[in-house]
VEXKE-727201 format. One record per residue (C-alpha): residue number from 1; residue in one letter; chain; x, y, z. Coordinates in nm, 3 decimals. Example, Ala and Ser with C-alpha at 12.3 -4.5 7.8 and 13.67 -1.06 7.14 Angstrom:
# VEXKE-727201
+-----+------+-------+---------+---------+---------+
!  nr ! rest ! kette !      xx !      yy !      zz !
+-----+------+-------+---------+---------+---------+
!   1 !    A !     A !   1.230 !  -0.450 !   0.780 !
!   2 !    S !     A !   1.367 !  -0.106 !   0.714 !
+-----+------+-------+---------+---------+---------+
//
This chain:
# VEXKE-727201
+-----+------+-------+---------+---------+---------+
!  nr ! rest ! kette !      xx !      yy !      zz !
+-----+------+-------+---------+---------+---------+
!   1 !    X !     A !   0.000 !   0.000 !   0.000 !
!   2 !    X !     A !   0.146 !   0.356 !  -0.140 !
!   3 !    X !     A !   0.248 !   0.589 !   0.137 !
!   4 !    X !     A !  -0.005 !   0.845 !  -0.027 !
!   5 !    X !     A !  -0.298 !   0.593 !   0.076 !
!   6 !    X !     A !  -0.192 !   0.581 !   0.401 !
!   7 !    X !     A !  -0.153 !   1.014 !   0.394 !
!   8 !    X !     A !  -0.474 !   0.985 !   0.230 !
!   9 !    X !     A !  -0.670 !   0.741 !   0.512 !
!  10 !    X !     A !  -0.569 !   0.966 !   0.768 !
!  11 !    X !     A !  -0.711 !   1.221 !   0.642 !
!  12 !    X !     A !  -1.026 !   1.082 !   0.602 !
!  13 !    X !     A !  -1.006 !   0.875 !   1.013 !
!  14 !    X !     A !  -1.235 !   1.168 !   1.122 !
!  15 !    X !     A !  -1.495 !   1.066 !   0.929 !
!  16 !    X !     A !  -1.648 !   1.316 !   0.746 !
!  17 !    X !     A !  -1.702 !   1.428 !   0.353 !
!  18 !    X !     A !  -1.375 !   1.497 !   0.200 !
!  19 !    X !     A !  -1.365 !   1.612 !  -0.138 !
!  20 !    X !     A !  -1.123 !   1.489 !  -0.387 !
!  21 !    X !     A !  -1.029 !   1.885 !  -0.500 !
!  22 !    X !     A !  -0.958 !   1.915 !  -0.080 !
!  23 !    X !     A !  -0.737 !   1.626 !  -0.019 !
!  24 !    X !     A !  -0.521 !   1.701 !  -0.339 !
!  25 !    X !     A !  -0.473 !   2.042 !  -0.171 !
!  26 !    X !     A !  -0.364 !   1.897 !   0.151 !
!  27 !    X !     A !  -0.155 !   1.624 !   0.026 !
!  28 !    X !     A !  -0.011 !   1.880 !  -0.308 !
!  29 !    X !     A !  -0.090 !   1.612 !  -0.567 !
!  30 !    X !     A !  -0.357 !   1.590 !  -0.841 !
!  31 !    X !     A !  -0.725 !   1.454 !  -0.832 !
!  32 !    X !     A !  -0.613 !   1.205 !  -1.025 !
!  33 !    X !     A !  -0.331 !   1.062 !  -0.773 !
!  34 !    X !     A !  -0.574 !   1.027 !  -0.494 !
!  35 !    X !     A !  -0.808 !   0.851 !  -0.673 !
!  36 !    X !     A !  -0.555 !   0.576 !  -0.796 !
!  37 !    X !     A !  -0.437 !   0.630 !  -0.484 !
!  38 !    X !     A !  -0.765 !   0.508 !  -0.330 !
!  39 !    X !     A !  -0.856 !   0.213 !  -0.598 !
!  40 !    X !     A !  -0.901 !  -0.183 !  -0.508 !
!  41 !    X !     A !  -0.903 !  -0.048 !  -0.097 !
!  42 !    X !     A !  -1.175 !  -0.287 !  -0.036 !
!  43 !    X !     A !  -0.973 !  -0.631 !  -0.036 !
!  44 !    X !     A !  -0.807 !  -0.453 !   0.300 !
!  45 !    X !     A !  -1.124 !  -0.397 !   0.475 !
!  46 !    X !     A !  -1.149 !  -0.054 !   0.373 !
!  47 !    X !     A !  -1.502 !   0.052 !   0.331 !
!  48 !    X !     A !  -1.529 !   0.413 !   0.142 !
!  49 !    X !     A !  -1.837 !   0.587 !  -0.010 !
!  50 !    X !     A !  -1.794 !   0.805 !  -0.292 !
!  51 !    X !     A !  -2.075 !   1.107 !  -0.308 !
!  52 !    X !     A !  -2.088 !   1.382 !  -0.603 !
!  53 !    X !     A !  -2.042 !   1.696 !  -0.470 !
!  54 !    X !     A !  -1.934 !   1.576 !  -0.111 !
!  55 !    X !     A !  -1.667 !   1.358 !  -0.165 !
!  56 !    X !     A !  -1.481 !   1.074 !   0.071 !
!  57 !    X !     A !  -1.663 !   0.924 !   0.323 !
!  58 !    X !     A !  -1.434 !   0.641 !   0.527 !
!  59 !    X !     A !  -1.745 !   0.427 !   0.714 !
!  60 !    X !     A !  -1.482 !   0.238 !   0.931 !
!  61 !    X !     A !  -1.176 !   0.439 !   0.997 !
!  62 !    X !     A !  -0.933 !   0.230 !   1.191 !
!  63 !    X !     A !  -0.776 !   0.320 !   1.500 !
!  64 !    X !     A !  -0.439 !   0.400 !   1.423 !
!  65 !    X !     A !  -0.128 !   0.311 !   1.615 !
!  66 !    X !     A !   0.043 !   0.580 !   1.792 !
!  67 !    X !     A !   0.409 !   0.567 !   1.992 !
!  68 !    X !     A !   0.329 !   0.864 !   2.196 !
!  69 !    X !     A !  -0.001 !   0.714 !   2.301 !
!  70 !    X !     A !   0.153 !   0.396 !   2.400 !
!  71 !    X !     A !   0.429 !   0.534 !   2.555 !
!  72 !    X !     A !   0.186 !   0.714 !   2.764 !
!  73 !    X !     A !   0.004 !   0.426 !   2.849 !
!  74 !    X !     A !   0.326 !   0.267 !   2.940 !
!  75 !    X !     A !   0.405 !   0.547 !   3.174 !
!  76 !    X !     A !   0.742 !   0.481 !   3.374 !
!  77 !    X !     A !   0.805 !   0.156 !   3.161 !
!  78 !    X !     A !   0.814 !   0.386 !   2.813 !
!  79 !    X !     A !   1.174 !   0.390 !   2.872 !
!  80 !    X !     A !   1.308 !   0.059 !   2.892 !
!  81 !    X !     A !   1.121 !  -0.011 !   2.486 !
!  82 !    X !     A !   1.233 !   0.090 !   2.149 !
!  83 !    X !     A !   0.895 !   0.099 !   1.971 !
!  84 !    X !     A !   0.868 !   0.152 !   1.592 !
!  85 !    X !     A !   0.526 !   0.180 !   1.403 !
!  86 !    X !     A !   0.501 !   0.092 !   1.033 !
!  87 !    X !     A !   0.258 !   0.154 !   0.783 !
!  88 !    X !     A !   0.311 !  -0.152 !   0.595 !
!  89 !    X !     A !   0.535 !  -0.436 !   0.588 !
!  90 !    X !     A !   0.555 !  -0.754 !   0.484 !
!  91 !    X !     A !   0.594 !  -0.916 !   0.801 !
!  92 !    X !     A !   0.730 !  -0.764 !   1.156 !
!  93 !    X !     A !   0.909 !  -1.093 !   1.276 !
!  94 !    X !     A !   1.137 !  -1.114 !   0.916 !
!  95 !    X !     A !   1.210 !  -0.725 !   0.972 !
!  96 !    X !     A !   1.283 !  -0.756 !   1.331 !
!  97 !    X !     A !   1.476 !  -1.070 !   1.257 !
!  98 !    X !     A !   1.677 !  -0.897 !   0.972 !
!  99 !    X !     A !   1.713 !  -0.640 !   1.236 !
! 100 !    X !     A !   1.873 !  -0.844 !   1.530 !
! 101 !    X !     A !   2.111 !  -1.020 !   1.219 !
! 102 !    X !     A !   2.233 !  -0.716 !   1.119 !
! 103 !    X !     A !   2.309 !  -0.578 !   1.464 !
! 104 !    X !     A !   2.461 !  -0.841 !   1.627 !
! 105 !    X !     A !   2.715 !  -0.755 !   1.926 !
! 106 !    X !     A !   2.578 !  -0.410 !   1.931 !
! 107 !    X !     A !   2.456 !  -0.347 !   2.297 !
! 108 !    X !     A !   2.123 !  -0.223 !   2.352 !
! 109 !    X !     A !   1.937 !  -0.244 !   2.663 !
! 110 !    X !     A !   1.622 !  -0.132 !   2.512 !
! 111 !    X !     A !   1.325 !  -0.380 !   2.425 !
! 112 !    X !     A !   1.298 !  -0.341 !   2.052 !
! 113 !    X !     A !   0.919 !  -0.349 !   1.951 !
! 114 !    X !     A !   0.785 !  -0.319 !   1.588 !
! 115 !    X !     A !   0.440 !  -0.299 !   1.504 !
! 116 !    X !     A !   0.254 !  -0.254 !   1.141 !
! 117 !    X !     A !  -0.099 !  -0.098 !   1.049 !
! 118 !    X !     A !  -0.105 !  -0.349 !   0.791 !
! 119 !    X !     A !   0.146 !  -0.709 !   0.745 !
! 120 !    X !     A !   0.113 !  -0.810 !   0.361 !
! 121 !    X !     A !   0.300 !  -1.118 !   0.419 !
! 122 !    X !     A !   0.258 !  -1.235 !   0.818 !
! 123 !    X !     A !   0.372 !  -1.589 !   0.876 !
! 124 !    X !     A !   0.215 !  -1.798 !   1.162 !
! 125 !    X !     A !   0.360 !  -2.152 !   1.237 !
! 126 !    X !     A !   0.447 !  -2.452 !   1.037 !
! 127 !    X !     A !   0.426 !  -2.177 !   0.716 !
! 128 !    X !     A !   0.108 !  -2.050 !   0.764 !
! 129 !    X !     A !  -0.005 !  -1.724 !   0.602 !
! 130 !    X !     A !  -0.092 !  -1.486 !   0.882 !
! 131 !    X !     A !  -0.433 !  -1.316 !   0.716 !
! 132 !    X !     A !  -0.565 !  -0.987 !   0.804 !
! 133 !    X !     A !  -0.630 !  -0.622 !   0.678 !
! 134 !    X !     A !  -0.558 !  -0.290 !   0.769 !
! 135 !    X !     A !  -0.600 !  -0.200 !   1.129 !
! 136 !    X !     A !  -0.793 !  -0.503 !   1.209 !
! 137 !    X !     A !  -0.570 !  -0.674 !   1.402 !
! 138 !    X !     A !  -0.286 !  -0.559 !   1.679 !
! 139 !    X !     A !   0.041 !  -0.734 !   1.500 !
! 140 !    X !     A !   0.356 !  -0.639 !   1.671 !
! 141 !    X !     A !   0.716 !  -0.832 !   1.738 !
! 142 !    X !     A !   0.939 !  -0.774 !   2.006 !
! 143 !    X !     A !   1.326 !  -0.906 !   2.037 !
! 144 !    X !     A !   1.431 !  -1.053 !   2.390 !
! 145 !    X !     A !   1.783 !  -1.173 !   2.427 !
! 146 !    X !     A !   1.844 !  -1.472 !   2.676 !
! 147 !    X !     A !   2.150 !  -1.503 !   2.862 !
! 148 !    X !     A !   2.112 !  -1.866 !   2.816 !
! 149 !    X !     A !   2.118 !  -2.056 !   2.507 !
! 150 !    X !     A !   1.835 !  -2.156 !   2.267 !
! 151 !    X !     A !   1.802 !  -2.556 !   2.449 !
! 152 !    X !     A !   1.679 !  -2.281 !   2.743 !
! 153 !    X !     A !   1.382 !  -2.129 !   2.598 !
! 154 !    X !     A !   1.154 !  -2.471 !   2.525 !
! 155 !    X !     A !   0.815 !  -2.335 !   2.674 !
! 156 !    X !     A !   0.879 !  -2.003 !   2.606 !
! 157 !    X !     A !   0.538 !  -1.977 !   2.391 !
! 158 !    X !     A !   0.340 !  -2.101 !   2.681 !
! 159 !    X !     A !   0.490 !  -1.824 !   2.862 !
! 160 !    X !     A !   0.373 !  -1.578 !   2.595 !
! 161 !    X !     A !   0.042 !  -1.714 !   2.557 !
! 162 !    X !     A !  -0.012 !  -1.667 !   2.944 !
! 163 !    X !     A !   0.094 !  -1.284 !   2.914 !
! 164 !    X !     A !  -0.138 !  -1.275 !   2.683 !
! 165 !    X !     A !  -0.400 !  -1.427 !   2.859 !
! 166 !    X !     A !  -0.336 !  -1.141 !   3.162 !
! 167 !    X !     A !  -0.366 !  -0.897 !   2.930 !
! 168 !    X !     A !  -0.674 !  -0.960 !   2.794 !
! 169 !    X !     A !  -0.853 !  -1.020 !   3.133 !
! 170 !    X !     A !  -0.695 !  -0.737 !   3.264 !
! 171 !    X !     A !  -0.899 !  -0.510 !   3.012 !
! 172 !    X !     A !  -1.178 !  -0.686 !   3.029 !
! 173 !    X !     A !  -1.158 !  -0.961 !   2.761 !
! 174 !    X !     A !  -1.255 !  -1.296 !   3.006 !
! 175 !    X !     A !  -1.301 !  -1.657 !   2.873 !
! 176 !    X !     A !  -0.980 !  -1.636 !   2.646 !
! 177 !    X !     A !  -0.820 !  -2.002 !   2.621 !
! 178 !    X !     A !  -0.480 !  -2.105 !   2.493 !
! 179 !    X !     A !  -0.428 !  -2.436 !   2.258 !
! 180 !    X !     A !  -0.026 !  -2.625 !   2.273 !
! 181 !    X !     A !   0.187 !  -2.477 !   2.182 !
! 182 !    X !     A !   0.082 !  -2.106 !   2.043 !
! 183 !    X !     A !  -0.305 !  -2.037 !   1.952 !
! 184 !    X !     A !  -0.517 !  -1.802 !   2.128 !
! 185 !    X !     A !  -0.876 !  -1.944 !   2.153 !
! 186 !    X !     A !  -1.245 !  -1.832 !   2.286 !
! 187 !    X !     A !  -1.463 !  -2.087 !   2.263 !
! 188 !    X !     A !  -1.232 !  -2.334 !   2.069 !
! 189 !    X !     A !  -1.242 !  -2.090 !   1.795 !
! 190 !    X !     A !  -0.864 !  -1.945 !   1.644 !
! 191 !    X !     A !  -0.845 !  -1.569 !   1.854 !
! 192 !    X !     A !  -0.465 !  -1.530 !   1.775 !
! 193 !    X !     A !  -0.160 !  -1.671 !   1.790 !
! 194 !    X !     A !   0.269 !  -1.646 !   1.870 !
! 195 !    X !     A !   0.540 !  -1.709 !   1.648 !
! 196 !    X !     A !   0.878 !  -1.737 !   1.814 !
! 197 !    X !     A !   1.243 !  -1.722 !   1.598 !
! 198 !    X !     A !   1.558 !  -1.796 !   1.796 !
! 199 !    X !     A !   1.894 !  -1.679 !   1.717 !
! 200 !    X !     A !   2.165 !  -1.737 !   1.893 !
! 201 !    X !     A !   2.435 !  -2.057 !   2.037 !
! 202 !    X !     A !   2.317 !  -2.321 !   2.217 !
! 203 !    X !     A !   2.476 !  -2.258 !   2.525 !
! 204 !    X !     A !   2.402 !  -1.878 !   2.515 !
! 205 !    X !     A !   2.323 !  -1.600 !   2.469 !
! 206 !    X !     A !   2.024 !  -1.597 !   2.235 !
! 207 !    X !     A !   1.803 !  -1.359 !   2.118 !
! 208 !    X !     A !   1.449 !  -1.445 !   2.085 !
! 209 !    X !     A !   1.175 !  -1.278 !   1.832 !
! 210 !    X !     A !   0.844 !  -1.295 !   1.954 !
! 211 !    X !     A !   0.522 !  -1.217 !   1.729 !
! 212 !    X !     A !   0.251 !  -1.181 !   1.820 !
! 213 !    X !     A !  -0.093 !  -1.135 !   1.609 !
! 214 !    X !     A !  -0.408 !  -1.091 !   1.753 !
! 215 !    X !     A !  -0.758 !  -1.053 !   1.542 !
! 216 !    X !     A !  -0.968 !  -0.754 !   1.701 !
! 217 !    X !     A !  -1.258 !  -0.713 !   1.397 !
! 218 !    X !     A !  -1.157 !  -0.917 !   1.074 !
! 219 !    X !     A !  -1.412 !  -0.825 !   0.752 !
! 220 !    X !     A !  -1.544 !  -1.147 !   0.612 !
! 221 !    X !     A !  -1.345 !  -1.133 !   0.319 !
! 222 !    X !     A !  -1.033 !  -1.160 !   0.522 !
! 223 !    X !     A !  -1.204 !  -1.462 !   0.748 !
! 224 !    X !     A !  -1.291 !  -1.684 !   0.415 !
! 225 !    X !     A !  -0.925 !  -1.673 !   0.307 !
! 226 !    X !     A !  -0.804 !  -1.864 !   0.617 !
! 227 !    X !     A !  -0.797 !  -2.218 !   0.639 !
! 228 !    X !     A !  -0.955 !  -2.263 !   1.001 !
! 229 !    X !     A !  -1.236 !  -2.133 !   1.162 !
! 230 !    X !     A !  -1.169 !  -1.761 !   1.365 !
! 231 !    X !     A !  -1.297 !  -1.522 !   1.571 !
! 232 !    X !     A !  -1.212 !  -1.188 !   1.656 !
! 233 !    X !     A !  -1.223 !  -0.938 !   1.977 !
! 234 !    X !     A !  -1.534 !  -0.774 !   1.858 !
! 235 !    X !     A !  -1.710 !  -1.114 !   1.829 !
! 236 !    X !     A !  -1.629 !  -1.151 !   2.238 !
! 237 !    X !     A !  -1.710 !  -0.754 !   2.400 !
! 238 !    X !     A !  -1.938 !  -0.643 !   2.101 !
! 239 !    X !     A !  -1.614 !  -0.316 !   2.030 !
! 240 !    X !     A !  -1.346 !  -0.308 !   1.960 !
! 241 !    X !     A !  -1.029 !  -0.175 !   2.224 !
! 242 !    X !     A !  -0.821 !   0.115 !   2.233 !
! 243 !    X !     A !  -0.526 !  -0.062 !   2.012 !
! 244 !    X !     A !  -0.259 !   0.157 !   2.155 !
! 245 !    X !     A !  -0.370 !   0.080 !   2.538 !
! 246 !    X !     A !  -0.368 !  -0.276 !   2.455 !
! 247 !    X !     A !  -0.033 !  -0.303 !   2.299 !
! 248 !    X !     A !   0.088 !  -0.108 !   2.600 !
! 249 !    X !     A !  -0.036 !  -0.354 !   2.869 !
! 250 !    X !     A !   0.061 !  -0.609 !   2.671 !
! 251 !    X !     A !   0.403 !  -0.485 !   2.645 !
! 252 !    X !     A !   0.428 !  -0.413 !   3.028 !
! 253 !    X !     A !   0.312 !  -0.803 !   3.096 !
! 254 !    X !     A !   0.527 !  -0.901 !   2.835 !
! 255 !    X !     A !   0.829 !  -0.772 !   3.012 !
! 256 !    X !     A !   0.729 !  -0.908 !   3.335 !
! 257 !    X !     A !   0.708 !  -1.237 !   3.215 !
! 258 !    X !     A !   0.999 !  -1.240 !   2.999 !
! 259 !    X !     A !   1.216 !  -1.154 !   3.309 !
! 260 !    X !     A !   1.112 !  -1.420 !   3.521 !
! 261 !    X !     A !   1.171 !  -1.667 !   3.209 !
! 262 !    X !     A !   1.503 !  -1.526 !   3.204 !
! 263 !    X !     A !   1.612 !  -1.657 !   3.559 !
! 264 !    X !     A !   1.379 !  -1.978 !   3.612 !
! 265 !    X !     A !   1.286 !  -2.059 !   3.256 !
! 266 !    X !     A !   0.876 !  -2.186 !   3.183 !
! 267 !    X !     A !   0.844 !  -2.343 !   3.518 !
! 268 !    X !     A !   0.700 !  -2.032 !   3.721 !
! 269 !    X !     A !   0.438 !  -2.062 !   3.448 !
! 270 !    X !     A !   0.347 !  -2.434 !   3.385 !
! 271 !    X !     A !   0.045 !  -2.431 !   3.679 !
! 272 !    X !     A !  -0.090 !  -2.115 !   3.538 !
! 273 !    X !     A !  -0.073 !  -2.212 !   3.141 !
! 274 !    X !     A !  -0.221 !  -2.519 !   3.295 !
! 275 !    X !     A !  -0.581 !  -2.346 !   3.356 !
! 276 !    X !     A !  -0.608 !  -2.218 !   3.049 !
! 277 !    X !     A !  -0.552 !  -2.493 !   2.831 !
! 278 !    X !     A !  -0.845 !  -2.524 !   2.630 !
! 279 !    X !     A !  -0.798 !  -2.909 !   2.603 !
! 280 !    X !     A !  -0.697 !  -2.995 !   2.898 !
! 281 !    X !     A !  -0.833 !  -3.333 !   3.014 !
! 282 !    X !     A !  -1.021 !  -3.359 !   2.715 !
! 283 !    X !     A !  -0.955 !  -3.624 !   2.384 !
! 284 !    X !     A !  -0.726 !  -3.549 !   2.162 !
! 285 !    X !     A !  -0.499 !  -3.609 !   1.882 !
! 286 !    X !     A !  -0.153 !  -3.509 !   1.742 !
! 287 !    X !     A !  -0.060 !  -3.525 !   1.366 !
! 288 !    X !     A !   0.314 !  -3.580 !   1.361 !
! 289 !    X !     A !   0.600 !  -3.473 !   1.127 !
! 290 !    X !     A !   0.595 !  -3.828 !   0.992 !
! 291 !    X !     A !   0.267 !  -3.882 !   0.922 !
! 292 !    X !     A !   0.133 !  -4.069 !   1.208 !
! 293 !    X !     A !  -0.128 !  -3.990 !   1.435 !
! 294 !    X !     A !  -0.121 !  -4.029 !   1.771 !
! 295 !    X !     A !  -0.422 !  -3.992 !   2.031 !
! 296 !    X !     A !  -0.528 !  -3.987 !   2.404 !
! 297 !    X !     A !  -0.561 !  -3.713 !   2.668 !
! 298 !    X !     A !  -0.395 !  -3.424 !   2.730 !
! 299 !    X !     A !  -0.231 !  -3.400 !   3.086 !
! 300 !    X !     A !  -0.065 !  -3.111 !   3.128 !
! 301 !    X !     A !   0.287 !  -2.987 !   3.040 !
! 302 !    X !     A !   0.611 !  -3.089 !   3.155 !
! 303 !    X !     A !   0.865 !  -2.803 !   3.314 !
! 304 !    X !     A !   1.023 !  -2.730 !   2.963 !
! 305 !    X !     A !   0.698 !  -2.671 !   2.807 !
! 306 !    X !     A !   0.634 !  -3.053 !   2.612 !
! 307 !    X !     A !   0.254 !  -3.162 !   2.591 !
! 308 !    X !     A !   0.195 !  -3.458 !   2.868 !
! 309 !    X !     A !  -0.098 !  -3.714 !   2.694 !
! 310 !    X !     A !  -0.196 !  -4.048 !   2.791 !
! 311 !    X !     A !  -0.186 !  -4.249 !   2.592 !
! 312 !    X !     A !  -0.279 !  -4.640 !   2.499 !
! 313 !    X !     A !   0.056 !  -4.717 !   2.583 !
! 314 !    X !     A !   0.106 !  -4.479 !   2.888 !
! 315 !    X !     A !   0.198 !  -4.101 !   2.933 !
! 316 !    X !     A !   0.385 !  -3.968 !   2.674 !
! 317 !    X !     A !   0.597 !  -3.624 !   2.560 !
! 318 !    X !     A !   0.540 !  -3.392 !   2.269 !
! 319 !    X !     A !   0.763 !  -3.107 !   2.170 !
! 320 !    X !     A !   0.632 !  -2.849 !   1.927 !
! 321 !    X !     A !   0.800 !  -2.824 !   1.609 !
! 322 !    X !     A !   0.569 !  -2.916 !   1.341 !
! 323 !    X !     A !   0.275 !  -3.147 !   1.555 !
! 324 !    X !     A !  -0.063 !  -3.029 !   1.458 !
! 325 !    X !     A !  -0.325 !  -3.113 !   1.781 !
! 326 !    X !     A !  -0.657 !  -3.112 !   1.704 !
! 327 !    X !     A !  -0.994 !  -3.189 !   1.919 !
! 328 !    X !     A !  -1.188 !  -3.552 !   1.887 !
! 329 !    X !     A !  -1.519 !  -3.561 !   1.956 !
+-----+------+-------+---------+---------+---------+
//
């Protein structure tokens, strides 16, 4: 999406008539640019009327993000993050990722954060396309580096999922559930999800790149593109919340948990993730990397994050990597 869209949007977030003769004014380009400018908006979500004589009319202006909001929000925490908002890219985790690469051995205490109005190219796990449109999701990646090496951080996605989890309740968004190893569920319906990247030796230090995507109001044309059934924030509260006081307290948590994961690794955490494990004590089964399928209960999590079952032939182990677990019954 052209920066002049973008220039042009914002213009048009306070939801009123804007004629095309105005915005070329403001912006200094012709009639001509803004409407090309404008074209084939509706495969992001973008809803905009066109009236003779009035103009623009944006019928669901997003919520944009803004770092001095959120740094308010984050009040004496604003200084320990390096937050960067993007219009568009293609997805935060491969910039942040390129990032840490590129940077490596430079010392920075901050807590690098990148967020995007609009990912053309998010990635979920085992390859998955990470669908959404503009502003209708809070997508953001931060970089954590562990002291410890990348053996260390098994379970760290639990961990994430139960910040999450916080969050949400904290703000009033109850009834959220988490599915092994990364998904964010209400109602056993796809919410969100985590992608973690490691980088680093496996004795230490590594650096850790967390996404995080989470759907607040997807448009039906974004929902029938992805493979699984979702659900979004506004489906749960009936609005949609302040984006930039969400990614703050989420931020905050984030940090929190991140530095107790630091020193004593998923462990603090296992009870907690526990309780919201949507399928815990219920049937399952796991599709593994080599085809088979295996089934029984789901019992927990051991203290480096691995999925406890029951199975036919006793209690078994599951790491994450490319299993699939799905519901029976």
């Amino acid at each position: 999406m052209k920066s002049l869209t973008f220039a042009i949007l914002r213009q048009l977030s306070d939801g009123e008539f804007h004629s095309g003769t105005e915005l070329s004014r403001i912006l200094g380009v012709s009639r001509a640019s803004i409407s090309n400018a404008l074209y084939g908006l509706d495969r992001l979500g973008v809803v905009l009327h066109k009236i003779r004589g009035r103009g623009y009319h944006w019928l669901n202006p997003v919520q944009w993000l803004d770092k001095t909001v959120i740094q308010a929000h984050l009040a004496r925490e604003a200084d320990i993050f390096h937050i960067e908002i993007l219009e568009t890219t293609e997805s935060t985790n491969s910039l942040l990722l390129y990032s840490v690469t590129r940077d490596k051995g430079t010392h920075n205490e901050k807590i690098r954060v990148i967020a995007a109005e609009l990912q053309t190219g998010g990635r979920g796990r085992r390859g998955r396309q990470w669908h959404t449109g503009l502003g209708d999701s809070l997508t953001f990646s931060l970089s954590w580096q562990f002291q410890r090496g990348v053996n260390f951080l098994s379970g760290l996605s639990l961990a994430v999922g139960v910040a999450i989890i916080r969050t949400l309740a904290s703000v009033g968004i109850n009834g959220v559930t988490l599915k092994w190893p990364n998904d964010l569920l209400f109602d056993f319906i796809k919410l969100g999800g985590v992608l973690i990247e490691l980088q680093g030796d496996m004795l230490g230090p590594a650096t850790a790149v967390i996404g995080i995507g989470i759907n607040l109001r997807l448009p039906e044309h974004i929902k029938i593109k992805i493979d699984q059934e979702t659900t979004d924030i506004y489906a749960i509260i009936h609005e949609i919340p302040d984006r930039n006081k969400l990614l703050a307290v989420l931020l905050r948590e984030l940090a929190v948990i991140l530095n107790i994961f630091d020193r004593q690794g998923f462990s603090p955490f296992r009870d907690e993730w526990v309780r919201y494990h949507a399928f815990e004590n219920k049937l399952i089964e796991l599709h593994l990397p080599n085809g088979f399928i295996e089934q029984g209960m789901a019992r927990g999590v051991a203290s480096d994050g691995s999925l406890l079952v029951s199975t036919l032939t006793g209690e078994q182990s599951f790491h994450g990597g490319e299993i699939s677990l799905r519901k029976l019954g």
